[in-house]
LUMMIVEX-909872 format. One record per residue (C-alpha): residue in one letter; x, z, y. Coordinates in steps of 0.5 Angstrom, whole numbers. Each point is the difference from the previous one (the first is absolute). Example, Ala and Ser with C-alpha at 12.3 -4.5 7.8 and 13.67 -1.06 7.14 Angstrom:
2
+------+-------+-------+-------+
! code !  east !    up ! north !
+------+-------+-------+-------+
!    A !    25 !    16 !    -9 !
!    S !     2 !    -2 !     7 !
+------+-------+-------+-------+
END
This chain:
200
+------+-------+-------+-------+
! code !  east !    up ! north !
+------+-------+-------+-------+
!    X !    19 !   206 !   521 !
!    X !    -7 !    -2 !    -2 !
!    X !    -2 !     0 !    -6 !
!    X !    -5 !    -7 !    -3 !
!    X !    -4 !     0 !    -6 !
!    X !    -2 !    -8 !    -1 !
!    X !     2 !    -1 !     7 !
!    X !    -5 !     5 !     4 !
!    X !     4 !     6 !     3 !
!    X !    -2 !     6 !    -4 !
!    X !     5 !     5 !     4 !
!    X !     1 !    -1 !     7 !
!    X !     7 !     1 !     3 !
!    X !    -2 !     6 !     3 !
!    X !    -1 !     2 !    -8 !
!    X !    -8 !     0 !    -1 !
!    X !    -5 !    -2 !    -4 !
!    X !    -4 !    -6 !     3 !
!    X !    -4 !    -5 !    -4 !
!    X !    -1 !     5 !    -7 !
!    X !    -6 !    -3 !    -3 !
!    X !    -2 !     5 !    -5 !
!    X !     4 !     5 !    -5 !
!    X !    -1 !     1 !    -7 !
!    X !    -3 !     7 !    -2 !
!    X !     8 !     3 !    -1 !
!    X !     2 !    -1 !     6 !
!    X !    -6 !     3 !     3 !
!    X !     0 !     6 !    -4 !
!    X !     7 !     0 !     2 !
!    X !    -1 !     0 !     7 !
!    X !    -5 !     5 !     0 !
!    X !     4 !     5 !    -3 !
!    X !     5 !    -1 !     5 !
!    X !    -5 !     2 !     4 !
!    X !     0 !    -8 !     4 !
!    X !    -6 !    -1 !     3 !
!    X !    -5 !     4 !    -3 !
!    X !    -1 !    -5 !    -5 !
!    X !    -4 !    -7 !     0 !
!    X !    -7 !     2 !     1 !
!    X !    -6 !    -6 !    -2 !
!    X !    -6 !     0 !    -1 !
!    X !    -4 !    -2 !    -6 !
!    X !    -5 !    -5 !    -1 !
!    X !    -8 !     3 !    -1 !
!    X !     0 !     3 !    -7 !
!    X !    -7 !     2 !    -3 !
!    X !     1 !     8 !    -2 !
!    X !    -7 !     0 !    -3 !
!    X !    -7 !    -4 !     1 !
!    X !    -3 !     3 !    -8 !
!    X !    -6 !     4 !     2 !
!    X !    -7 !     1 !    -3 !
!    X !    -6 !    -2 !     3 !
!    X !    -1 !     5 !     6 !
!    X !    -8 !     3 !     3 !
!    X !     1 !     5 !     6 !
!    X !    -4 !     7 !    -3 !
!    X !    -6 !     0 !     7 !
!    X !     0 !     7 !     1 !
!    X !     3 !     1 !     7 !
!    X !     7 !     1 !    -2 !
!    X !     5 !    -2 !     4 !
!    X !     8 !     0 !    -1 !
!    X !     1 !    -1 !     7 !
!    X !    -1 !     8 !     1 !
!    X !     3 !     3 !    -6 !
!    X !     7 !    -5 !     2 !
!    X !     1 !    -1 !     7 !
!    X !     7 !    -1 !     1 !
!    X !     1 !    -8 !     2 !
!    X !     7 !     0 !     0 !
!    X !     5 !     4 !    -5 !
!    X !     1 !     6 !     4 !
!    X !    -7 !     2 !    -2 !
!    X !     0 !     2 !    -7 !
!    X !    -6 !     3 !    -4 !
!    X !     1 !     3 !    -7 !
!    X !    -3 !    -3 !    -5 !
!    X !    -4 !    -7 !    -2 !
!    X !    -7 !    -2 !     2 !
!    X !    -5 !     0 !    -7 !
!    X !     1 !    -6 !    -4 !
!    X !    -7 !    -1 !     1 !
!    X !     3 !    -3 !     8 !
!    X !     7 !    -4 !    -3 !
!    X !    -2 !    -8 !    -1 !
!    X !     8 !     0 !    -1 !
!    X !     5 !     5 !    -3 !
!    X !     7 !    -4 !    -1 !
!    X !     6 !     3 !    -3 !
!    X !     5 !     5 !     2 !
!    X !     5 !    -3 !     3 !
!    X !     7 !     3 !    -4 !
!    X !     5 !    -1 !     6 !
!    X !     0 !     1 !     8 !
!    X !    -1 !    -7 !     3 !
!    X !    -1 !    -2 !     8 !
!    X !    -5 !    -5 !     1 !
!    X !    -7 !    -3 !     2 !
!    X !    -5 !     0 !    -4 !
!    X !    -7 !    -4 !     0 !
!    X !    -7 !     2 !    -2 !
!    X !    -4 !    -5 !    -2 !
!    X !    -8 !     1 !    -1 !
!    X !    -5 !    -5 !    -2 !
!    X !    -8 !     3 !    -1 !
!    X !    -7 !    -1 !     2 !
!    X !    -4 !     4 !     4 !
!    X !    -8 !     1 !     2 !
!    X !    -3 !     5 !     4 !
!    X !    -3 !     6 !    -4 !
!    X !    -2 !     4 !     6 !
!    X !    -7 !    -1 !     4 !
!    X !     1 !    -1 !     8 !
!    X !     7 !    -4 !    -2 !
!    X !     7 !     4 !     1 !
!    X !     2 !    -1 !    -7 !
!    X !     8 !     1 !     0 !
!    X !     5 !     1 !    -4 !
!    X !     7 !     3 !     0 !
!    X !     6 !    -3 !    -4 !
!    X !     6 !     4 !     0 !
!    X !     8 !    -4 !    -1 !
!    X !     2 !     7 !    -2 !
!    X !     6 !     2 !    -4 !
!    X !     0 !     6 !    -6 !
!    X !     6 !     4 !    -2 !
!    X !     0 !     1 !    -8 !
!    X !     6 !     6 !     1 !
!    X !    -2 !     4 !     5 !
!    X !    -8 !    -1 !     0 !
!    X !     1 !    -3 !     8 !
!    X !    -4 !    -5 !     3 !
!    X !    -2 !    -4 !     6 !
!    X !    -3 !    -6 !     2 !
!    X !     4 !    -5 !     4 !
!    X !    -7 !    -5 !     2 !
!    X !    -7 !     1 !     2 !
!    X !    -5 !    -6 !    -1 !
!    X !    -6 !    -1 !     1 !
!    X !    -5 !     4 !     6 !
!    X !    -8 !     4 !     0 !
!    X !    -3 !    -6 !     3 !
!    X !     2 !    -6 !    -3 !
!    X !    -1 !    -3 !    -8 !
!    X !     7 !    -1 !    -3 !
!    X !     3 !    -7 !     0 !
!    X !     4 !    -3 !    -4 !
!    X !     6 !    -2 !    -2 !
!    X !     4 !     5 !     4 !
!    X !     8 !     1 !     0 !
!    X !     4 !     5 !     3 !
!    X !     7 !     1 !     0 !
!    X !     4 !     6 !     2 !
!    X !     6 !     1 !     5 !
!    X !     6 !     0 !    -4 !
!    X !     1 !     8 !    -3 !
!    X !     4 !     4 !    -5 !
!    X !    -3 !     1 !    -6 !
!    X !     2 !     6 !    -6 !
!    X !     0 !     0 !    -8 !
!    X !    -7 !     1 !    -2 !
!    X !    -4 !    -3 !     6 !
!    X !    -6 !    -4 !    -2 !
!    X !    -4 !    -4 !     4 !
!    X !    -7 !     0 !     0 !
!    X !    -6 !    -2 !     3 !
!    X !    -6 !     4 !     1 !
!    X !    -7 !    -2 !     2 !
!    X !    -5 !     6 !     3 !
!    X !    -5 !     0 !     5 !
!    X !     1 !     0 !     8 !
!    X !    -4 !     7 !    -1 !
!    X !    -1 !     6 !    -3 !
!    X !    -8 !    -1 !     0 !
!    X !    -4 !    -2 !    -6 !
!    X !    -3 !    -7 !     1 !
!    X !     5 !    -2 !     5 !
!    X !     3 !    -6 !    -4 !
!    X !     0 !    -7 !    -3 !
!    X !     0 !    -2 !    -7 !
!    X !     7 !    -2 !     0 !
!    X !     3 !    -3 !    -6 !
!    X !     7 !    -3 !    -3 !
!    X !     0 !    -4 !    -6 !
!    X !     6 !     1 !    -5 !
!    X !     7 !    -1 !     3 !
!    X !    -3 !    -4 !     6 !
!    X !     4 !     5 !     4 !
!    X !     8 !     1 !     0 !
!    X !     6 !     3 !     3 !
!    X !     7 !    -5 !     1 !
!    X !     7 !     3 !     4 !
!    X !     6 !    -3 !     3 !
!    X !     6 !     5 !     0 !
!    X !     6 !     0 !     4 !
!    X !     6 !     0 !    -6 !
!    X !     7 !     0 !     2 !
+------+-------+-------+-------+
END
């Protein structure tokens, strides 16, 4: 016989749950415990992790992170961190592994600093590990052949994300030659980085 609750059939005659609308947070880790389902997986609402950063000049002397940190997925992992002198933005480590999309934003000013043209710069969306010293850049934006132009946003497919981890962004030339760059600039906490994680 089914079972109705105000008058809409919450188990079926056929014994099943039909028509649940939500379950508070001890149901949920009840059924998770008992392994029904593998949970309740939602995503949540974009959340700023970090847009506090100091004002940000690009050093012109044909640096570029690009060279140094090749990998553009995380399976390409470099040691180490560029020279503060490269970060625009350094967030906090995260404490706990979390799964989600993560978006960049950067917004500068950019002006041709090379005669004959080609200024070009690189922006690197990279992530720094603080325990294990790794890191790896996740995005590359910007080209050799064309001024900087802002606002630009980049999000991340959706990854997994340990303790530790720290999002930052880089900026460098898009070569390794003097005299090869643009003055790139970015005022106090014009950039950020925001996420939406996957939670069950």
């Amino acid at each position: 016989m089914a079972i109705q609750v105000g008058g809409t059939t919450v188990i079926n005659n056929s014994k099943q749950l039909v028509g649940i609308t939500g379950a508070d947070t001890t149901t949920k880790n009840a059924l998770v415990a008992a392994g029904v389902g593998g949970g309740f997986v939602t995503q949540s609402s974009l959340t700023t992790i970090d847009n506090t950063h100091s004002s940000f000049t690009k050093p012109a002397d044909g640096h570029n992170v690009k060279d140094d940190y090749q990998g553009s997925v995380p399976t390409s992992y470099q040691s180490g961190t560029v020279s503060s002198s490269y970060k625009v933005l350094s967030a906090p480590a995260l404490t706990s592994g979390r799964i989600g999309y993560v978006s960049y934003y950067v917004n500068g000013t950019a002006t041709n600093n090379r005669p004959g043209g080609y200024p070009g710069s690189t922006i690197a969306f990279a992530v720094y590990n603080s325990t294990n010293n790794n890191s790896y850049i996740i995005g590359i934006y910007g080209s050799w052949n064309n001024l900087t132009s802002f606002p630009y946003t980049f999000k991340t497919n959706s990854l997994a994300f340990i303790p530790g981890d720290k999002f930052e962004i880089w900026a460098s030339d898009s070569y390794t030659w003097a005299d090869a760059n643009e003055n790139l600039t970015f005022a106090a906490n014009s950039c950020s980085v925001s996420a939406e994680w996957l939670q069950v």
